[in-house]
N, CA and C of each residue as an Amber inpcrd file, in Angstrom:
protein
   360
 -45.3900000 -47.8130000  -6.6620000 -43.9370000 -47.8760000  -6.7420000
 -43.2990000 -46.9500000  -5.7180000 -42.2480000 -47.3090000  -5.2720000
 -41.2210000 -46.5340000  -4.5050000 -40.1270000 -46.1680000  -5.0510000
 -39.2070000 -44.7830000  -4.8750000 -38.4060000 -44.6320000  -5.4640000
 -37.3650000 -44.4650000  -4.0630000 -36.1330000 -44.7900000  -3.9810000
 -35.1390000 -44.7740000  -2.6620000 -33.7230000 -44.0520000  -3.6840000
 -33.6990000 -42.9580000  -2.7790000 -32.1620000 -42.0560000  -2.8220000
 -31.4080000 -42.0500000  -2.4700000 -30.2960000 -42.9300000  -2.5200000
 -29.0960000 -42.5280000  -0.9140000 -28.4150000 -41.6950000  -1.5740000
 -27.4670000 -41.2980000  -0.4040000 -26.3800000 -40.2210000  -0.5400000
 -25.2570000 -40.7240000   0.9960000 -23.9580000 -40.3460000   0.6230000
 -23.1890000 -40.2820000   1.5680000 -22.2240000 -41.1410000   1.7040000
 -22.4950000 -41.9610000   0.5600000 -20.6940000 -43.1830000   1.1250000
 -19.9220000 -42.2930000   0.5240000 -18.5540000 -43.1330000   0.7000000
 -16.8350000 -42.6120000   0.5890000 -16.2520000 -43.2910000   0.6360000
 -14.8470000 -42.6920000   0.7440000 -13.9080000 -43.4150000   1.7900000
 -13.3820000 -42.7970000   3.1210000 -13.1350000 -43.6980000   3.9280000
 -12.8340000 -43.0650000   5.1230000 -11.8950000 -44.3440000   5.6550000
 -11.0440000 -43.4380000   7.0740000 -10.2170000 -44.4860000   7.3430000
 -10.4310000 -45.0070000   8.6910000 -10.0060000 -46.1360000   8.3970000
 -10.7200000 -47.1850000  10.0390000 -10.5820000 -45.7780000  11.4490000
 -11.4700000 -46.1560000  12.3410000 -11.7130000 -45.1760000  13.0940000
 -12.7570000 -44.5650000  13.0760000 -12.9210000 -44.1590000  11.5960000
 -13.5570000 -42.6750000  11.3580000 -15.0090000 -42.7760000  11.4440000
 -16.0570000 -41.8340000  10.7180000 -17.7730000 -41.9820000  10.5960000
 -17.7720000 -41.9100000   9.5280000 -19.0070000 -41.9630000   9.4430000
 -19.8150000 -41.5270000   8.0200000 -20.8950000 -41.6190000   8.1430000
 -21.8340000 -41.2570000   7.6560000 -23.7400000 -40.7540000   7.7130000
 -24.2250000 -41.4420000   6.4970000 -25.1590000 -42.0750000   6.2240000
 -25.6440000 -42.4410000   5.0230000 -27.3300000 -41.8200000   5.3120000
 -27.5780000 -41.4920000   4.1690000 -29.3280000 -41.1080000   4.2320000
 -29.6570000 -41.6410000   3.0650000 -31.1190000 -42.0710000   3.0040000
 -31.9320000 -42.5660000   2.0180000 -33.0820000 -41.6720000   1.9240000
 -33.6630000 -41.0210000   1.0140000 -34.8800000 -40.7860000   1.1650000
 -36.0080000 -41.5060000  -0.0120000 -37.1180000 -41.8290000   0.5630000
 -37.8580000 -42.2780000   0.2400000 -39.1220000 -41.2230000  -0.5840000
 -39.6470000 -42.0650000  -2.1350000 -40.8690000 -41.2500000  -2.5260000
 -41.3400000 -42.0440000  -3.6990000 -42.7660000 -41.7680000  -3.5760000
 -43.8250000 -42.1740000  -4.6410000 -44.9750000 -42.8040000  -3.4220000
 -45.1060000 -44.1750000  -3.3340000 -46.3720000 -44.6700000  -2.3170000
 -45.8450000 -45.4170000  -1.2850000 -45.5360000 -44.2780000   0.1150000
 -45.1870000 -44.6380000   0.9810000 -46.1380000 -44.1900000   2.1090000
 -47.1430000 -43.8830000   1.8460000 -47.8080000 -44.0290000   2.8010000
 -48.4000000 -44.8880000   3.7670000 -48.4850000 -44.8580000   4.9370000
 -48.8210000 -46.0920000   5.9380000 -47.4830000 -46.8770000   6.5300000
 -47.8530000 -47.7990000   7.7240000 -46.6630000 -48.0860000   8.2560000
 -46.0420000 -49.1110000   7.3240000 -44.0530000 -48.4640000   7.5070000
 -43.7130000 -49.4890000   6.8910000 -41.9930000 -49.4930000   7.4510000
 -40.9200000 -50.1920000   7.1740000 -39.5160000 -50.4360000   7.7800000
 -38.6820000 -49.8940000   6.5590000 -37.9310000 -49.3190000   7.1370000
 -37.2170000 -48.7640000   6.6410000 -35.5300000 -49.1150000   6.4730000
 -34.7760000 -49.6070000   6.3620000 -33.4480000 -49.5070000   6.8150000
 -31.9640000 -49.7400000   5.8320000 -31.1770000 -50.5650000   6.1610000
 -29.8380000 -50.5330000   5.3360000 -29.1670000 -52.3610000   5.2360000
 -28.8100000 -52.5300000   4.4500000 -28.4340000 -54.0600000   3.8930000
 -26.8450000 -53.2060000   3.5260000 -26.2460000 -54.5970000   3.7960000
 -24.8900000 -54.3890000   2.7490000 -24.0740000 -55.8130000   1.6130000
 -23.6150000 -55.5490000   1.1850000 -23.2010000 -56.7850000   0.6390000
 -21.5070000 -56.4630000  -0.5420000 -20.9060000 -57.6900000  -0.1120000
 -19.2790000 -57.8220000  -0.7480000 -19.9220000 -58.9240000  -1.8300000
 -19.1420000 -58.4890000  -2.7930000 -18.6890000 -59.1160000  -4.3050000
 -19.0960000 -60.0500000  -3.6130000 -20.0980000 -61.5210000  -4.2660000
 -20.1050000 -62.5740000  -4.2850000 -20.2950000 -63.0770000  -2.7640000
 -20.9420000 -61.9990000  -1.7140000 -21.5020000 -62.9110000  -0.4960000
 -23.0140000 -62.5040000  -0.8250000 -23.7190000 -62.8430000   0.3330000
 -24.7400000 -62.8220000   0.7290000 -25.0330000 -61.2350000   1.0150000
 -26.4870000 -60.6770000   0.9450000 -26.0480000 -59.1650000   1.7070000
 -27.2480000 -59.8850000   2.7010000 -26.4110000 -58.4550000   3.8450000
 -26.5300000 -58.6800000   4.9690000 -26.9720000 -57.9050000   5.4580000
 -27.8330000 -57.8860000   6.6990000 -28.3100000 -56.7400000   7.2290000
 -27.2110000 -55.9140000   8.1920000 -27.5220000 -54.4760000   8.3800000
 -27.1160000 -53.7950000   8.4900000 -27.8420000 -53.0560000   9.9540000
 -29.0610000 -52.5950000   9.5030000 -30.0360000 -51.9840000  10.6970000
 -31.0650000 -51.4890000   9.9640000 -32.2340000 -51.4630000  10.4290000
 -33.9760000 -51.4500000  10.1880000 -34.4960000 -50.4910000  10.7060000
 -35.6090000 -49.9770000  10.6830000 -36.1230000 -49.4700000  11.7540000
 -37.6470000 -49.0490000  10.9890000 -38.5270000 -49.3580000  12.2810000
 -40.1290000 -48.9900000  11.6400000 -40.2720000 -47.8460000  11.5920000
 -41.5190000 -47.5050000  11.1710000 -42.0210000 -45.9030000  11.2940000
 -42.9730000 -45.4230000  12.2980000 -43.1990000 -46.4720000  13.2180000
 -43.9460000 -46.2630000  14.6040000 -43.4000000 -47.3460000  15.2120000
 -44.3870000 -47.3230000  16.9430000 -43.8400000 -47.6740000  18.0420000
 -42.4390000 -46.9760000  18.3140000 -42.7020000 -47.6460000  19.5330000
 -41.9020000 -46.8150000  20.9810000 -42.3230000 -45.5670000  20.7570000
 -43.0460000 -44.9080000  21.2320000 -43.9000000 -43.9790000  21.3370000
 -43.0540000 -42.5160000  19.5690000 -43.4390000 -43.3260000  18.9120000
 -43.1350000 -43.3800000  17.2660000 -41.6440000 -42.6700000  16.8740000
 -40.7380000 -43.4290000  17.9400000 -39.5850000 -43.0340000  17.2480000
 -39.3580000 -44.2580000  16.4890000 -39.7870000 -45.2230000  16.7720000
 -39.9220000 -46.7270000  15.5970000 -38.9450000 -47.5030000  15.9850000
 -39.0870000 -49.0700000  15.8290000 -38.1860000 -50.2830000  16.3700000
 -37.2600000 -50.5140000  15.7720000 -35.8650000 -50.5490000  16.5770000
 -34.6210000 -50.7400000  15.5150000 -34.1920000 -52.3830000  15.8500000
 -33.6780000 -52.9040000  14.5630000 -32.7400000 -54.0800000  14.7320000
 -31.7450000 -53.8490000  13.8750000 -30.6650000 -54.4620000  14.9880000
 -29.3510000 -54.3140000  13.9750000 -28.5280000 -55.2990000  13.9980000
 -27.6990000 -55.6760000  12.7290000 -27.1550000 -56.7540000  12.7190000
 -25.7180000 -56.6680000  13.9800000 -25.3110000 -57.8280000  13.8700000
 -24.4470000 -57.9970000  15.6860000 -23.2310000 -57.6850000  14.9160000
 -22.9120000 -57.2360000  13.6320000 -21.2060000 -56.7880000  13.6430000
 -21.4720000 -55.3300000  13.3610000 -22.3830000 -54.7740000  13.3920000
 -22.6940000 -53.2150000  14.0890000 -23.0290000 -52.9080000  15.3820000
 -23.4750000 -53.5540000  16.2630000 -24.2270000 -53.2840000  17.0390000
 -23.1070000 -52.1660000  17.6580000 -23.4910000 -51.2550000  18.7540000
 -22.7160000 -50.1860000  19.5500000 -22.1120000 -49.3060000  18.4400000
 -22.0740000 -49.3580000  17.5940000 -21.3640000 -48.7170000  16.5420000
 -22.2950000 -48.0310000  15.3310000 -22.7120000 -48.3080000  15.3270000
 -24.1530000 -47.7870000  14.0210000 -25.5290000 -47.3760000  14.4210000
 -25.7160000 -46.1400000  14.0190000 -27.0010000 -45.8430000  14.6250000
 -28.2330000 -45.7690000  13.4740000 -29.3310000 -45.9230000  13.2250000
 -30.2100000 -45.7990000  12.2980000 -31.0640000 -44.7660000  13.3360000
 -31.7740000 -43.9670000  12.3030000 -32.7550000 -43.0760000  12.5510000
 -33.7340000 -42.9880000  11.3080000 -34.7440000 -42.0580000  11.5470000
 -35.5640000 -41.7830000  10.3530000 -36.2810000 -40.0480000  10.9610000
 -36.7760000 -39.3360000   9.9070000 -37.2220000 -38.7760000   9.9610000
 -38.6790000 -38.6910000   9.2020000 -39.5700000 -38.9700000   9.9460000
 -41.1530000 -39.3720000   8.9400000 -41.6600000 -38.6220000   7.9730000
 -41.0900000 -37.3690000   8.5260000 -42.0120000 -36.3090000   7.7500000
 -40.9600000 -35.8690000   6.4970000 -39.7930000 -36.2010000   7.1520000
 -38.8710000 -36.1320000   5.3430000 -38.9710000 -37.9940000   4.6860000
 -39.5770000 -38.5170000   5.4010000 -39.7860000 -39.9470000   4.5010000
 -37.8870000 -40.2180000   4.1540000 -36.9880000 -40.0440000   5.2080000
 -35.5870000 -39.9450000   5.3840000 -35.3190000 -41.0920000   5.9840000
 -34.4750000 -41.9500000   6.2850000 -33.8050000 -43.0230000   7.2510000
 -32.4500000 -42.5030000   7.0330000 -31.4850000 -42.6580000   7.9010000
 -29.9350000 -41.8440000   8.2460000 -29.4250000 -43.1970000   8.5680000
 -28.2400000 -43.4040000   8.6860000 -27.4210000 -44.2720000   9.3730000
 -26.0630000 -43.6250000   9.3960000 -26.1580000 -43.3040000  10.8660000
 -24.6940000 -42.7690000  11.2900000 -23.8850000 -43.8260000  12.0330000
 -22.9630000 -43.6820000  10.9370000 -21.2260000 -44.8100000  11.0400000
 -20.7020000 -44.4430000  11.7970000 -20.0540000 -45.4030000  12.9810000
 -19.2710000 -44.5270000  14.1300000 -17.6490000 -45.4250000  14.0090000
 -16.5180000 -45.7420000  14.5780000 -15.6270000 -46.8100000  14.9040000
 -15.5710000 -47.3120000  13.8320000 -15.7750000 -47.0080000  12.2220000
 -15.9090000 -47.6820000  10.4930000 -14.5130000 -48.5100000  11.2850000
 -14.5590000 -49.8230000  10.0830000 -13.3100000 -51.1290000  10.4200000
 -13.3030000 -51.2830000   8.8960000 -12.3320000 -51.6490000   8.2680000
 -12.0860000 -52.2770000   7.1150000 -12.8270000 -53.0760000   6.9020000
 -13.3440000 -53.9140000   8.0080000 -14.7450000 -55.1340000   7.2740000
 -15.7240000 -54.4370000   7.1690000 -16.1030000 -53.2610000   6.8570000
 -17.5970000 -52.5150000   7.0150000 -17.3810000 -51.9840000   5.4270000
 -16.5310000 -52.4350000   4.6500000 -16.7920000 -51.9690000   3.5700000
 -16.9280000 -52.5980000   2.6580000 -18.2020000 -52.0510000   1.4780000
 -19.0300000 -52.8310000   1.4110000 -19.9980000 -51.7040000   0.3320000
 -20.8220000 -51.8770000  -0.8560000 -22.0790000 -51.3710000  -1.0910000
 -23.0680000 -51.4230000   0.1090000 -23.7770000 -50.2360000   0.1630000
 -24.5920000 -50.4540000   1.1180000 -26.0720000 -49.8520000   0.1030000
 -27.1910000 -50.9580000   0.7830000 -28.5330000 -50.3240000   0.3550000
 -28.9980000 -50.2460000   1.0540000 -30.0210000 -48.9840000   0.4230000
 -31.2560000 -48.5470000   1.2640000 -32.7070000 -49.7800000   1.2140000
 -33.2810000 -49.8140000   1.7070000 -34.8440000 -51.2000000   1.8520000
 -35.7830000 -50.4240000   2.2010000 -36.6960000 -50.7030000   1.4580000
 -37.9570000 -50.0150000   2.0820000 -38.7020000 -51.7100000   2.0120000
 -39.7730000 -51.5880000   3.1930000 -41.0790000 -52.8010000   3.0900000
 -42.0830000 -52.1560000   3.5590000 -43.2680000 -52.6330000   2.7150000
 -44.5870000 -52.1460000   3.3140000 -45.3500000 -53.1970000   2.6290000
 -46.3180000 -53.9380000   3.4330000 -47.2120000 -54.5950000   3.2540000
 -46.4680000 -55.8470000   2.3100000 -45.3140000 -56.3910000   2.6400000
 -44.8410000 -57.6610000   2.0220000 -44.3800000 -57.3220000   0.6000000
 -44.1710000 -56.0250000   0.3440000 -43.2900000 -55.4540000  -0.9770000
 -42.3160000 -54.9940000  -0.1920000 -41.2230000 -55.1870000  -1.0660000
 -39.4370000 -54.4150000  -1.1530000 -39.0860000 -53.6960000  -1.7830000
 -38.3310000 -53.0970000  -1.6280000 -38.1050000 -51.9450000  -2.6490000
 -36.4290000 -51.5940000  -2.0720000 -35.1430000 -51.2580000  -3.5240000
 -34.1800000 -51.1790000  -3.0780000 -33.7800000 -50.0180000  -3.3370000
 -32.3720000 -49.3940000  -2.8280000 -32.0100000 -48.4810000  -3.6500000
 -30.7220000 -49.0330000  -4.7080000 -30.0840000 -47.9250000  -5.2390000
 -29.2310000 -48.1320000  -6.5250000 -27.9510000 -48.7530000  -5.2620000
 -27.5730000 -48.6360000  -4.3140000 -26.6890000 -48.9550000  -3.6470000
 -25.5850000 -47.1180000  -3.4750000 -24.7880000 -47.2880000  -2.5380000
 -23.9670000 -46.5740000  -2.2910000 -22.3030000 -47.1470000  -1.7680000
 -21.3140000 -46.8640000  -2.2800000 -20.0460000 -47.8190000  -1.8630000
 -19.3510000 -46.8690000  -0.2710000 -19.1230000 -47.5730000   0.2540000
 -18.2120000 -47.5300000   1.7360000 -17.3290000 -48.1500000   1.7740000
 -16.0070000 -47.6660000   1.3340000 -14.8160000 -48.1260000   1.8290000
 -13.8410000 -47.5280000   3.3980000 -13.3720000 -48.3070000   3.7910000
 -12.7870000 -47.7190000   4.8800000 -11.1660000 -48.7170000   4.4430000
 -10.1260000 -47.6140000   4.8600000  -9.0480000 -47.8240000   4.6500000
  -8.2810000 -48.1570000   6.1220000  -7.5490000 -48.7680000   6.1880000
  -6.6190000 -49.5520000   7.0300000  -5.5350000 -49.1440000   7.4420000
């Protein structure tokens, strides 16, 4: 089992940032992706940004969905078993529950969610 922590939504107003972190614990050992989903009342959730725990000489491969891109950064830190996502340019459409994802070996694992509102 995996257990996922976030911390860090709010509110904030269009413009502004915000940082989200997840940390990860229980059986996470070995490579696995790490990243952030979001989802509004009654859509689909959506990705957000990913990122492995190796390659590129092990800062790990990011993908991010195209209504973040230039604007959202994902990171991780391995040895805190951490993934970050720093909010840059937040828009009123970026708000949203956001979760943390863990995958390893074709298991998922979520977190409780965290809310992000951005005001207008």
């Amino acid at each position: 089992q995996v257990q996922l922590v976030e911390s860090g939504g709010g509110l904030v107003q269009a413009g502004g940032s915000l940082r989200l972190s997840c940390a990860a614990s229980g059986s996470i050992l070995g490579i696995n992706t790490m990243g952030w989903y979001r989802q509004v009342a009654e859509k689909q959730r959506e990705l957000v940004a990913v990122i492995t725990s190796g390659g590129i000489t092990s800062g790990g491969i990011t993908n991010y969905g195209d209504s973040v891109k230039g604007r959202f950064t994902i990171s991780r830190d391995n040895a805190k078993n951490t993934v970050y996502l720093q909010m840059n340019s937040l828009r009123p459409e970026d708000t949203a529950v956001y979760y943390c994802n863990y995958v390893r070996l074709g298991r998922q694992y979520w977190g409780q969610g965290t809310q992000v509102t951005v005001s207008s």
